[in-house]
C-alpha positions in Angstrom: 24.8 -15.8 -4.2 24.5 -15.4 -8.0 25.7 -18.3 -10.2 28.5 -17.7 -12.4 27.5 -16.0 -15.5 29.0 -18.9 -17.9 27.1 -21.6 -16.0 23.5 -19.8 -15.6 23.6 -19.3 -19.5 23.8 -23.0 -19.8 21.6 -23.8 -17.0 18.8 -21.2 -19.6 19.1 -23.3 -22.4 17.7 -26.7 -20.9 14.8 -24.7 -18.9 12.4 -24.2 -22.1 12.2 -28.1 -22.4 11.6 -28.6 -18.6 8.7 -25.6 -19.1 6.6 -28.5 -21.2 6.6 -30.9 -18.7 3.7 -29.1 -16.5 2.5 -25.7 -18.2 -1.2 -26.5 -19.0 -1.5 -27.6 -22.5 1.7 -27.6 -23.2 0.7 -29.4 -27.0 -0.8 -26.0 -27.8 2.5 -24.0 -26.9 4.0 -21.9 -30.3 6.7 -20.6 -28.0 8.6 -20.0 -25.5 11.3 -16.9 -25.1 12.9 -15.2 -22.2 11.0 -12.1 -20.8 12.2 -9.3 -18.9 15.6 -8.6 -17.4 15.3 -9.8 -13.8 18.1 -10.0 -11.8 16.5 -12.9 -9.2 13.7 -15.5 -10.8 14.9 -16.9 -14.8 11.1 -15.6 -16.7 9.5 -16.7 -19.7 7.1 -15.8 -22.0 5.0 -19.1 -22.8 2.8 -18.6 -26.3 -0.3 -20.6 -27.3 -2.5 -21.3 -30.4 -5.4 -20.3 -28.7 -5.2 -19.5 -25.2 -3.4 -16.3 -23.8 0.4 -16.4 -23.0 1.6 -17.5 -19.8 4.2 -16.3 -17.7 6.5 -18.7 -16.4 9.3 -18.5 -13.5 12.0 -20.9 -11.8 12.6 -19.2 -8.1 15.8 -18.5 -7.6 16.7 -20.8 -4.4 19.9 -19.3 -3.9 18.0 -15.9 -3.3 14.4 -17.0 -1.4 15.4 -20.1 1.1 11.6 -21.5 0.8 10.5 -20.9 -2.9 7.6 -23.4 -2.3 6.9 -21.0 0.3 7.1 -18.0 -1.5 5.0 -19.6 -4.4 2.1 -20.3 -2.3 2.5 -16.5 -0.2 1.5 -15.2 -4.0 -0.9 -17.9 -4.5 -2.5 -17.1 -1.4 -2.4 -12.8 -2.0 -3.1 -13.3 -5.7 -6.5 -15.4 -4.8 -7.8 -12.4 -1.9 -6.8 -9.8 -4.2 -9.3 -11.2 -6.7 -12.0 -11.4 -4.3 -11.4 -7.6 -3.9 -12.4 -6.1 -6.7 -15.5 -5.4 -5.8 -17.8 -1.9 -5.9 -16.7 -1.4 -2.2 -13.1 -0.3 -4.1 -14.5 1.2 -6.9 -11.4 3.2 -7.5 -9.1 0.3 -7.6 -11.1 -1.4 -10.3 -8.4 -0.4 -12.2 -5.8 -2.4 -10.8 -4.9 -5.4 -12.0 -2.6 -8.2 -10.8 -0.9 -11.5 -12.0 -2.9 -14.6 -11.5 -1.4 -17.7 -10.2 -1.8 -20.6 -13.5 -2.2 -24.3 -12.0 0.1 -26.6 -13.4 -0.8 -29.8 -15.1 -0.9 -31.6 -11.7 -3.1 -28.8 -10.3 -0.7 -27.3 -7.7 0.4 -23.8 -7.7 4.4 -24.8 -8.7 5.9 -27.5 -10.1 9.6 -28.8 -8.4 11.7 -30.3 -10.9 14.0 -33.4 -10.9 16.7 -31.1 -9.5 14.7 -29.0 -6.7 14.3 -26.5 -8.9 10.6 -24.6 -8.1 8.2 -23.2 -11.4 5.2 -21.5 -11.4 3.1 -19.9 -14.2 1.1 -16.8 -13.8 -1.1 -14.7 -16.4 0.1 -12.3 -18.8 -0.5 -8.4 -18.3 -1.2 -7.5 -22.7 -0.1 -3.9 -22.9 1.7 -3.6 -19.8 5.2 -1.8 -20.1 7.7 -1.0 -17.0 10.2 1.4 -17.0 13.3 1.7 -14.8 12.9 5.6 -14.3 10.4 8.1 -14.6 9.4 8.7 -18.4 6.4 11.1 -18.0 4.5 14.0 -16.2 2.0 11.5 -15.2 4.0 8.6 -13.9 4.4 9.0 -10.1 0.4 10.1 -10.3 -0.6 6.6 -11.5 2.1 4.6 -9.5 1.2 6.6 -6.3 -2.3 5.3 -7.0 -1.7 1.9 -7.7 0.6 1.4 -4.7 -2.3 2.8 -2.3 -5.1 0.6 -4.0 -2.2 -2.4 -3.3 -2.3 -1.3 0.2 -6.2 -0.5 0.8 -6.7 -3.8 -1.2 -5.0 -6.1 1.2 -5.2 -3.8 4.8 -7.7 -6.6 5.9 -5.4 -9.8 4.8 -4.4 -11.7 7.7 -0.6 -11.5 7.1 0.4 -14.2 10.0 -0.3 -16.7 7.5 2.3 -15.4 5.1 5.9 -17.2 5.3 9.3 -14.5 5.2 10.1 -14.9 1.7 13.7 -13.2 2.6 14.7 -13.0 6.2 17.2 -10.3 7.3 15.7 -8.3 4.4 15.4 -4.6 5.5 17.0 -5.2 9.1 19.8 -2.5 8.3 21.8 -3.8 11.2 22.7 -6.7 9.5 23.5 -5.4 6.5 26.1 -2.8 8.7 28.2 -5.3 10.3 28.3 -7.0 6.9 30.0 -3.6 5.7 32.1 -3.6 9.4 33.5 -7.0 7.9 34.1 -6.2 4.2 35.5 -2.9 5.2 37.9 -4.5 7.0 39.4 -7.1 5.0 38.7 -6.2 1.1 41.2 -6.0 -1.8 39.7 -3.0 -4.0 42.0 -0.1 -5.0 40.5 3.7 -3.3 39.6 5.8 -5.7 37.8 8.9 -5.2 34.0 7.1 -5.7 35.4 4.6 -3.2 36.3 7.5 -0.5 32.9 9.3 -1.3 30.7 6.3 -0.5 32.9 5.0 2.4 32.9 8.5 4.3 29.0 9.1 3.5 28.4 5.6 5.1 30.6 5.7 8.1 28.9 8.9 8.8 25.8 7.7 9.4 26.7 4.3 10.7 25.5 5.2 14.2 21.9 7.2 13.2 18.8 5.4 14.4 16.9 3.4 12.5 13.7 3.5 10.9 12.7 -0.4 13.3 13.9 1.8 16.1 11.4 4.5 15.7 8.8 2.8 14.8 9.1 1.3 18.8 9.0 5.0 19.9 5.8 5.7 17.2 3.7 2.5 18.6 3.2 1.4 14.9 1.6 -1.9 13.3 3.0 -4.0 10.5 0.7 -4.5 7.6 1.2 -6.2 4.6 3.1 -4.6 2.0 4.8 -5.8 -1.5 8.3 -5.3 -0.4 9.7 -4.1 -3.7 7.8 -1.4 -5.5 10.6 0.5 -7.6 9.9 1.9 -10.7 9.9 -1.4 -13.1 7.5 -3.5 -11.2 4.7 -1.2 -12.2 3.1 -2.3 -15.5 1.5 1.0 -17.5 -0.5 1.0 -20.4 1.7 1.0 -23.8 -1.6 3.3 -25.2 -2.7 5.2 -22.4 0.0 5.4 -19.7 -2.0 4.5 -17.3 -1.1 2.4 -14.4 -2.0 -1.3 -15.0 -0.7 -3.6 -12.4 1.9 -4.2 -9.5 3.8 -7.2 -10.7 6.8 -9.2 -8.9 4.9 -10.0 -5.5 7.5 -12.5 -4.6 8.0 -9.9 -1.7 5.2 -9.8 -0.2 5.3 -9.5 3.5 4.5 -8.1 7.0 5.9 -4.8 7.0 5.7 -1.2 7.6 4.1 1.0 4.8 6.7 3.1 5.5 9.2 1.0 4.1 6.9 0.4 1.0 6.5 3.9 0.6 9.8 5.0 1.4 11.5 2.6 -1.5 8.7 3.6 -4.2 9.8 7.6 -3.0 13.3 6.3 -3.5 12.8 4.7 -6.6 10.9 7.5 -8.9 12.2 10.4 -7.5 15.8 10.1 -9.1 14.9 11.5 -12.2 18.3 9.7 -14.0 17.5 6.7 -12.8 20.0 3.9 -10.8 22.2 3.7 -13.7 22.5 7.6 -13.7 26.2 9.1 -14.6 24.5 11.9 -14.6 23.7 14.8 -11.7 21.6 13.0 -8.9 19.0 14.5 -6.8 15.9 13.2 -4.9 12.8 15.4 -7.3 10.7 16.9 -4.8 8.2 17.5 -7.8 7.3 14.1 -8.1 7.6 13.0 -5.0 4.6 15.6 -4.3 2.4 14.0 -6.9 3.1 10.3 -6.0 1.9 11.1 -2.0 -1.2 12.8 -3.2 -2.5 10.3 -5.1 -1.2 7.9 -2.7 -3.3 9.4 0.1 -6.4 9.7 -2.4 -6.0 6.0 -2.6 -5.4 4.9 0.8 -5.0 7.1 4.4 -2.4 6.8 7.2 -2.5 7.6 10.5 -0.4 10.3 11.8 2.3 7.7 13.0 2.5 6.4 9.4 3.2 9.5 7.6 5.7 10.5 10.3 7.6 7.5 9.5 7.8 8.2 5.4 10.6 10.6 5.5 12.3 8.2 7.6 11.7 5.4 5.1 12.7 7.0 2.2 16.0 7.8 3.9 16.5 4.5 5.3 15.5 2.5 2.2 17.7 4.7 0.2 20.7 4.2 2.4 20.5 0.7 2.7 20.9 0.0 -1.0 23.6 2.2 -1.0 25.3 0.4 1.6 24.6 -3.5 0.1 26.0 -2.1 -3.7 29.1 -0.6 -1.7 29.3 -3.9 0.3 28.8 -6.2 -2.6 31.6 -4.5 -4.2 34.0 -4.9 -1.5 33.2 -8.1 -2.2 34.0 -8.6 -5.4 30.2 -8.5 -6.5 28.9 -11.6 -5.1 25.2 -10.9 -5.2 24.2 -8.0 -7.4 24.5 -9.1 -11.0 27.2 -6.3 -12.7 28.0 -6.2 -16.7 30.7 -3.8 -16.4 34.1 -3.2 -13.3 32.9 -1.4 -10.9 29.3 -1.0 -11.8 28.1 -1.7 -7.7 30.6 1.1 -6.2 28.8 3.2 -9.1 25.6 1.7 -8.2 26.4 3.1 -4.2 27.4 6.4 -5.3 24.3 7.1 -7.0 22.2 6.5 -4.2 24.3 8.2 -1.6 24.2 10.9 -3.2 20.2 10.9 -3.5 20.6 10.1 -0.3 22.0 13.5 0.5 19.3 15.2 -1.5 16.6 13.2 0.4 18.7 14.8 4.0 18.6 18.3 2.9 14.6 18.3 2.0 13.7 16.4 4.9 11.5 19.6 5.4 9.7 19.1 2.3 9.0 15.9 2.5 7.4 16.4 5.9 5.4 19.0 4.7 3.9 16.9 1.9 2.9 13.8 4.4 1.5 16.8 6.4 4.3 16.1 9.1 5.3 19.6 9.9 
């Protein structure tokens, strides 16, 4: 659940002095701002004298049940990814990723007086993220940073890696959460309500992706669980990709799914926020899979499954923003009335794109 706006604003303004009490030398610290526009962890910028800035973070408890948890899965990914980069992935020596900071008492977080869970990681200099698709270039260097992610970690023993969110992408669960709301909420119709409520009920009864993967005689891997469009950093300069950041994800998991929500993500040329005519942009989506595949290859079994994901992953977000608005916008953060149904429609209707080029898509994994 999100706190209430009012008392997270307050809760912001006493975290900066907690931050002193166990960033390393903290006597050295010029500043310390907010960074980003998260909607889950609150992030800082920590600046030095004469050390490089540090990122800070409090886990949002209310979203991963085991922050402590979650802070040591990136601690522990963060550490083997470092051990990677190595001539035998000479075309990942590109990527970087955050480290994990120690904290004055040399543990990897820091739980405050009132439960609350920090950690500090480096700072990516000259990293920007965007929350759409800015340039020609863009899905070529994301598709090859998500591979070298992928081809980085496909010999990391994911068994050791706590659920950082359980029920996350188990679509089921997330329907008879709909089934419930539909049935008892308190919102007025409107046409954007009827649009999103028909395409969902539609499809309420497809298969999904878990179930084909059963058929396909898949394996999970480990994937980062969140790849949209602004947790890739690029190069302010160059463009170029720079790193995969938020890895508070991180998980056992099909690459489908991985793939499937980085497709979803880029290929909406407008963006999530779009007012603007949606569609899924085959274009990109063609250069984001080859230089996916330059980076990393899948069986047969795994490219089958990426039209799939990309279908799936889209319509599950459209069917949480739809839900969270029936409601009344308990868990995604909104700034304006009726910014989730909006939120739904735009991805139903990508969703419908996605449906009609399933074709295409197939093509491109080679699936045809």
């Amino acid at each position: 659940m999100v706190e209430d706006a009012k008392d997270r604003a307050a809760q912001d303004r006493t975290w900066p002095s907690t931050i002193y009490s166990f960033v390393p030398d903290a006597d050295q610290v010029c500043t310390i701002a907010p960074l980003g526009e998260g909607n889950i962890n609150a992030t800082y910028l920590v600046s030095y004298e004469n050390r490089p800035p540090l990122v800070v973070q409090r886990l949002n408890e209310s979203v991963f049940p085991d922050p402590i948890g979650v802070a040591r899965n990136v601690e522990l990914i963060t550490s083997y990814l470092s051990t990677r980069w190595s001539e035998d992935f000479g075309r990942c020596t590109f990527c970087r990723f955050p480290e994990v900071i120690k904290c004055k008492d040399g543990r990897s977080w820091f739980e405050d007086q009132s439960g609350g869970v920090w950690r500090c990681l480096s700072h990516v200099d000259n990293g920007v993220s965007y929350p759409r698709v800015v340039s020609d270039d863009q899905p070529t260097e994301a598709g090859m940073m998500l591979g070298c992610f992928h081809a980085l970690l496909e010999d990391f023993d994911g068994s050791v890696l706590v659920d950082p969110l359980p029920g996350f992408h188990h679509l089921r669960n997330y329907e008879y959460s709909y089934l419930e709301a539909i049935s008892s909420h308190t919102r007025s119709e409107n046409s954007e309500f009827i649009y999103c409520r028909k395409r969902i009920d539609d499809r309420l009864k497809n298969r999904v992706l878990e179930e084909l993967v059963e058929e396909a005689e898949t394996h999970k891997r480990v994937i980062h669980g969140d790849p949209k469009c602004d947790n890739f950093l690029f190069d302010r300069r160059t463009g170029k990709a720079l790193a995969l950041i938020d890895l508070d994800t991180v998980s056992r998991g099909l690459l489908a799914v991985d793939i499937g929500d980085c497709l979803r993500s880029f290929c909406n040329p407008a963006g999530e926020k779009a007012q603007s005519t949606i569609f899924f942009d085959i274009g990109i989506c063609e250069r984001l899979l080859k230089s996916y595949f330059k980076a990393f290859d899948l069986s047969r079994t795994e490219k089958f499954l990426i039209y799939h994901g990309v279908r799936l992953l889209t319509y599950e977000l459209g069917l949480r923003f739809f839900t969270d608005h029936l409601n009344n916008d308990r868990y995604f953060k909104i700034t304006r009335k009726d910014e989730n149904l909006q939120r739904a429609q735009v991805q139903l209707k990508l969703l419908e794109s996605i449906e009609k080029q399933r074709s295409e898509i197939e093509k491109l994994v080679g699936i045809d």
